[in-house]
PLY file of the C-alpha trace (Angstrom):
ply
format ascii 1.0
element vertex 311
property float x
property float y
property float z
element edge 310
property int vertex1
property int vertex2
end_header
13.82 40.27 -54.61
10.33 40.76 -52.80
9.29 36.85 -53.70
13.15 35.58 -51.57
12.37 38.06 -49.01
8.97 36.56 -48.89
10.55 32.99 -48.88
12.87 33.75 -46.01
9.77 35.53 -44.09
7.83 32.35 -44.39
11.14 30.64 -43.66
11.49 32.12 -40.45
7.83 31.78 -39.16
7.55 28.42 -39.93
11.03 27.55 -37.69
9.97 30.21 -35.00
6.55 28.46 -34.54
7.63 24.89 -34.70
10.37 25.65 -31.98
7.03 26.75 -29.54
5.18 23.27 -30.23
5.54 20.83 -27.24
6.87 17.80 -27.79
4.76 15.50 -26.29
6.45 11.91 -27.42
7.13 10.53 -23.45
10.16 8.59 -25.03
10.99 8.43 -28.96
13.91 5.97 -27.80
13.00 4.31 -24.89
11.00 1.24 -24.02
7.89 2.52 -25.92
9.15 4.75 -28.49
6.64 7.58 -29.94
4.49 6.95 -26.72
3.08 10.02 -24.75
2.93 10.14 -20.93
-0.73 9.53 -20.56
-0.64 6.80 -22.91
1.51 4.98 -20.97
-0.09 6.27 -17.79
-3.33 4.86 -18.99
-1.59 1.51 -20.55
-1.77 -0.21 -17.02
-5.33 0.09 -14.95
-3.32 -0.53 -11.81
0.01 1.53 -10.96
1.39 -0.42 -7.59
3.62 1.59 -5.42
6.57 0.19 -4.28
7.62 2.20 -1.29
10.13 0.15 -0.06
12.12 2.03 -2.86
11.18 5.49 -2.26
14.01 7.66 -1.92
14.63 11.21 -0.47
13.76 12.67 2.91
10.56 14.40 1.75
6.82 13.24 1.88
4.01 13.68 -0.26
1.09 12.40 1.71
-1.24 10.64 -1.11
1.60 8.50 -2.36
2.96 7.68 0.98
-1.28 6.61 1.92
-1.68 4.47 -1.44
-0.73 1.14 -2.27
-1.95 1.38 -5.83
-2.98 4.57 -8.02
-4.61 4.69 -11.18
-4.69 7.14 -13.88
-8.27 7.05 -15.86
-8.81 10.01 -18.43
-7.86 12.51 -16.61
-8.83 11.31 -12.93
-6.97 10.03 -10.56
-7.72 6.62 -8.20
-6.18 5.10 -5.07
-6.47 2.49 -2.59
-5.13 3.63 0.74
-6.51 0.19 2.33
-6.01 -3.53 1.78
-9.32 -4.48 2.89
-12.17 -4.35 -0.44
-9.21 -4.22 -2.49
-9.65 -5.68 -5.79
-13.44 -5.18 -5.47
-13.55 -1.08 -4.49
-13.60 1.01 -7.26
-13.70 -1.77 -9.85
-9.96 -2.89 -8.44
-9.28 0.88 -8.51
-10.35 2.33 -5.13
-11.34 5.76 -4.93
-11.10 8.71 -6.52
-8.61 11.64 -4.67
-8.20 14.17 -7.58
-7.11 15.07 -11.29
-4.30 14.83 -13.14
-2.67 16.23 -16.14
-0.08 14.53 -18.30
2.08 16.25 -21.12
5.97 15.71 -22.38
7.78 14.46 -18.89
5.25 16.37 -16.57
2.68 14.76 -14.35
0.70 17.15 -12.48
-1.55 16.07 -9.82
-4.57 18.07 -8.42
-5.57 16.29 -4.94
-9.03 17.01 -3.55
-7.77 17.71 -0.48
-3.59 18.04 -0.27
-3.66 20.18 -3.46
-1.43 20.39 -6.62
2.16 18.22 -7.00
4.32 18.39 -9.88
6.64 15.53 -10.82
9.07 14.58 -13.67
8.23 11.54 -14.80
11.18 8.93 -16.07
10.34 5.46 -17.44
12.45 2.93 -16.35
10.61 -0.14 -17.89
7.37 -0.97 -20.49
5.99 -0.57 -17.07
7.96 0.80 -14.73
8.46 4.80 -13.94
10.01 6.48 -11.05
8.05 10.18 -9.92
10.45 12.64 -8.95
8.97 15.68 -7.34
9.66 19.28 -9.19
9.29 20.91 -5.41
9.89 18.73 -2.87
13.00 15.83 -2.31
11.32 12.76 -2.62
11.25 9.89 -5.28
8.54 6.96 -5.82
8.80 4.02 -7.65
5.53 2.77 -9.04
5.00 -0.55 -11.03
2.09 -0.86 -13.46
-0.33 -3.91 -13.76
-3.45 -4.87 -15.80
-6.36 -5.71 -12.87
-5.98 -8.97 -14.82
-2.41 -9.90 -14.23
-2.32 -7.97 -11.00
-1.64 -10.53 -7.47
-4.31 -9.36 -4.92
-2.95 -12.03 -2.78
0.82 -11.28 -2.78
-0.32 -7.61 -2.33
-1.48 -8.23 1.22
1.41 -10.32 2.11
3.71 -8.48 1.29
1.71 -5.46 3.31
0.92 -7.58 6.12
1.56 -5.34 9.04
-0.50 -2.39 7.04
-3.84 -5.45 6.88
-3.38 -5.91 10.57
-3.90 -2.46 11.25
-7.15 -2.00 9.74
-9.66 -2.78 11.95
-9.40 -1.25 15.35
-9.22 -4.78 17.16
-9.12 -8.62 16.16
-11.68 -11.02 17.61
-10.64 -14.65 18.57
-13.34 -16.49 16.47
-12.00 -20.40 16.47
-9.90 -22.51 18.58
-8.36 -25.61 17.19
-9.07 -28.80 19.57
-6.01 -30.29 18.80
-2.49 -28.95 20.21
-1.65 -28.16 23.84
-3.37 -26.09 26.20
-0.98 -22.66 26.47
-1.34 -19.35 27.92
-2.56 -17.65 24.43
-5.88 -19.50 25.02
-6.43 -16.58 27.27
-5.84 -13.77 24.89
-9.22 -12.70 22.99
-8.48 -9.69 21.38
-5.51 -8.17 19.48
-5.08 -4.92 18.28
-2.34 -3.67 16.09
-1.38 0.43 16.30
-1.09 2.14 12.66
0.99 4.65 14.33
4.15 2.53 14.05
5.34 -1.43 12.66
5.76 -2.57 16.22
3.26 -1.87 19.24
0.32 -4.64 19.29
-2.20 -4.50 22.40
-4.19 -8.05 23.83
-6.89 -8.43 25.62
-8.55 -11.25 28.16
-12.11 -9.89 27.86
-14.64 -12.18 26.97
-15.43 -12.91 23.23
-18.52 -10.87 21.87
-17.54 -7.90 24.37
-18.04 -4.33 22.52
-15.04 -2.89 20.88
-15.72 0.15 22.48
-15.40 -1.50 26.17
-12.42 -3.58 25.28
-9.72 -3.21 28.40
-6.65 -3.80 26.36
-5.14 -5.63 29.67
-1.53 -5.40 27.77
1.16 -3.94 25.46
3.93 -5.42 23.77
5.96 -5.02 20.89
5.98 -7.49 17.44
7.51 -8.46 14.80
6.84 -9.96 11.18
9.37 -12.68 9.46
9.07 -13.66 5.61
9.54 -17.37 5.36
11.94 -19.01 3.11
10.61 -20.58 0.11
7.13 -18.85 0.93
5.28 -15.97 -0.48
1.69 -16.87 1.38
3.05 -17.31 4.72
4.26 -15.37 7.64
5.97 -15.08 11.16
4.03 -13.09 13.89
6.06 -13.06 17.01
4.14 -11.29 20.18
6.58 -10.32 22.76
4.77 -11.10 25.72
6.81 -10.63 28.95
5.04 -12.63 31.45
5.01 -15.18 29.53
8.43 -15.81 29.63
9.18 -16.13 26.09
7.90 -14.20 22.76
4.74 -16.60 21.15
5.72 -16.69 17.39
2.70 -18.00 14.99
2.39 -18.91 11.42
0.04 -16.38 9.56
-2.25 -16.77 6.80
-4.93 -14.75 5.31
-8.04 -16.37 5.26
-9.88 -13.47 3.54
-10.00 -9.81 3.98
-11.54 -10.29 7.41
-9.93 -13.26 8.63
-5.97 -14.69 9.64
-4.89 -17.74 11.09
-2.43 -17.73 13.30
-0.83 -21.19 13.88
0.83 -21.50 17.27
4.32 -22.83 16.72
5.14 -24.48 20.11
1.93 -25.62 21.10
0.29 -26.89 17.84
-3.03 -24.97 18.18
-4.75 -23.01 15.37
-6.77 -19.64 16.15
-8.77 -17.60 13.77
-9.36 -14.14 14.51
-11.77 -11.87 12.61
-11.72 -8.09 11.72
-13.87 -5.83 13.98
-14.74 -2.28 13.12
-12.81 -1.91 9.47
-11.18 1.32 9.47
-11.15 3.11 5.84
-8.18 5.51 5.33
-9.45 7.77 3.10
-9.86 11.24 4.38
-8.32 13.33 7.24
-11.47 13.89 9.34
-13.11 10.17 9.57
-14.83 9.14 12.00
-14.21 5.57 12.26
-10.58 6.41 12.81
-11.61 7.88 16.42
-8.08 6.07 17.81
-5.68 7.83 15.21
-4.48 10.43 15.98
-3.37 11.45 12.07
-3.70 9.77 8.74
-1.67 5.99 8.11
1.43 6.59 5.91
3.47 3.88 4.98
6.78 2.85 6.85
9.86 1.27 4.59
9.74 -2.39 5.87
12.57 -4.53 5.98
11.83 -8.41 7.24
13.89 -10.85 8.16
13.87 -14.41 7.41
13.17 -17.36 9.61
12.72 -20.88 8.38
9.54 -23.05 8.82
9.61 -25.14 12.17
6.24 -26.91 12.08
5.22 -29.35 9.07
2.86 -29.16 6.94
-0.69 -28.71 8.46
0 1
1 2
2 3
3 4
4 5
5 6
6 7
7 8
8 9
9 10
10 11
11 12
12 13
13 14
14 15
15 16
16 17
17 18
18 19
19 20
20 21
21 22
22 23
23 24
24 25
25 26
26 27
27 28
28 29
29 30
30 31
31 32
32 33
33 34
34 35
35 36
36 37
37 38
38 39
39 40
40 41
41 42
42 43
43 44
44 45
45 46
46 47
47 48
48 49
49 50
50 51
51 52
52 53
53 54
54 55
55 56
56 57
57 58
58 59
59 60
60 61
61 62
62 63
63 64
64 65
65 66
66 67
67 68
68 69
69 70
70 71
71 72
72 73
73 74
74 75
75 76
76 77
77 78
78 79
79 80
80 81
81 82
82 83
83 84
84 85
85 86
86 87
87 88
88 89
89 90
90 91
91 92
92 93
93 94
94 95
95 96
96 97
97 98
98 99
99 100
100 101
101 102
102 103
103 104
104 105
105 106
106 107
107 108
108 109
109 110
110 111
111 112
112 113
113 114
114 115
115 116
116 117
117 118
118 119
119 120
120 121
121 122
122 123
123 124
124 125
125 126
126 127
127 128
128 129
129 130
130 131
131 132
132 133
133 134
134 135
135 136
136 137
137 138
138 139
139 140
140 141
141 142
142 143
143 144
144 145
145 146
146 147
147 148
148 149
149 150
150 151
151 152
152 153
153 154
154 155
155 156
156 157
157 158
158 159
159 160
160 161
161 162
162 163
163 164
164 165
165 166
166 167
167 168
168 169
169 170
170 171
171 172
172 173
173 174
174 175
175 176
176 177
177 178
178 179
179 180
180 181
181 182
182 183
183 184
184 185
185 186
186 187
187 188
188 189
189 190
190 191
191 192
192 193
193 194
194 195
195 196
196 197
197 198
198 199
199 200
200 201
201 202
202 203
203 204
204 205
205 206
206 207
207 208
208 209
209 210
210 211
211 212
212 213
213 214
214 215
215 216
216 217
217 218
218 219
219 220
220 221
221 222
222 223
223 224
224 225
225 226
226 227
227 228
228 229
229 230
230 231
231 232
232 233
233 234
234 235
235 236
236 237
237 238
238 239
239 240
240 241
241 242
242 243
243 244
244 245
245 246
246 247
247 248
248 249
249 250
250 251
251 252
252 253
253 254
254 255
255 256
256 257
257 258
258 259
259 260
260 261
261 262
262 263
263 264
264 265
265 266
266 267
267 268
268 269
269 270
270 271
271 272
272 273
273 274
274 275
275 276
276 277
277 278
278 279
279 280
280 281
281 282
282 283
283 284
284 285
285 286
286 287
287 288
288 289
289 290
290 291
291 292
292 293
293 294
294 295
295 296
296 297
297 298
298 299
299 300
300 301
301 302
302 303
303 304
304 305
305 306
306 307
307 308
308 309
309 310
């Protein structure tokens, strides 16, 4: 009698404590079976974050800032700009914080926005959607080696966030052939990060201080994907005195430089970055113009077709 009693008493411990173990497997079923959470997080070196998708009315400021994040052991990495990208960090930017991973539970310890909590699902080897425990917001990130990941697609696809990274654009080259227009004029651009649509131009002469600039006008734009093109964009100015809105062909030169290809007239321009402005903290001083800290608009293009040929 003692030695069943003692069997059931051992019986009951041993279910009691297994029921209090956490079951850390991320998904025993799913697209990587007997895989935990940080495993996976730490599978891909770069976690892209595809806004466009994010869904709720909420906010949570350090995914809203980043383009990529990366999970390393325990810290956490971003890269809030497109300019060094690829090179800052390694490929992973900069570090914002900590992180903890166990069963479906990601929590986040930000340097300076604090602690987030999210419930993790997996949607893909390398796909998974964060879905904040306090707050109604979704985000959709997609997760890369630095290897496989396309540094060049990223900053076409963000092509309005690039613009707005350096507090004003320098005409640098003029193409001698195509026809003389009324762009010739315009030295300077500047596009706002406050919004997707105000750009600023000025006349001043090339090699005047940034500081100095008189932005002689202010205008709204717009950005077109081209069909049957990922490395190539629309830039339409609206400029009112000139009658008509100047549209351009954009390329990326580098990280510092775009072309900008002036449809009607034929003429090629290169303008290069002034003043880079790192998003990074909330207090930065080469951000003297912003009034509060880029976040990252849902962007929606339209398409145009290519008018000019080949160049």
């Amino acid at each position: 009698m003692r030695a069943i009693k003692y069997f059931f008493g051992l019986f009951f411990i041993l279910i009691t404590a297994s029921s209090c173990v956490v079951d850390d497997d991320f998904y025993r079923d799913g697209p990587n079976p007997g895989i935990t959470l940080d495993e996976l997080l730490n599978t891909y070196s770069i976690w892209y974050v595809d806004y466009d998708r994010t869904e709720g009315p909420d906010n949570i400021p350090f995914l809203s800032k980043a383009f990529t994040i990366s999970f390393q052991n325990g810290r956490l990495y971003a890269n809030n700009n497109l300019v060094g990208i690829g090179q800052t960090g390694n490929g992973l930017g900069v570090q914002i914080g900590y992180y903890d991973a166990y069963g479906e539970t990601l929590e986040v310890f930000h340097d300076l926005d604090g602690r987030y909590d999210f419930y993790v699902d997996q949607l893909a080897n390398n796909r998974i959607r964060l879905v904040s425990k306090n707050y109604d917001v979704s985000y959709y990130l997609i997760g890369y080696h630095r290897s496989d990941f396309d540094y060049n697609r990223l900053f076409y696809d963000n092509i309005e966030y690039f613009l707005q990274e350096y507090r004003a654009w320098e005409k640098t080259y003029t193409s001698q052939l195509g026809a003389l227009n009324e762009f010739d004029n315009e030295n300077f651009l500047r596009f706002t990060p406050e919004n997707l649509t105000t750009f600023y131009s000025s006349q001043d002469p090339v090699g005047t201080d940034i500081d100095l600039i008189q932005w002689d006008y202010e205008g709204n734009y717009e950005v077109f994907d081209v069909q049957g093109y990922d490395d190539l964009k629309i830039l339409r100015l609206d400029y009112d005195f000139f009658n008509d809105n100047e549209e351009f062909e954009l390329t990326v030169i580098n990280d510092s430089t775009i072309s900008l290809y002036h449809v009607e007239s034929g003429t090629t321009y290169h303008f290069q970055g002034r003043q880079f402005i790192p998003f990074l903290r909330e207090n930065n001083s080469n951000a003297r113009e912003i009034k509060k800290e880029r976040e990252r608009f849902k962007v929606e293009r339209k398409m145009k077709t290519r008018k000019s040929s080949e160049k």
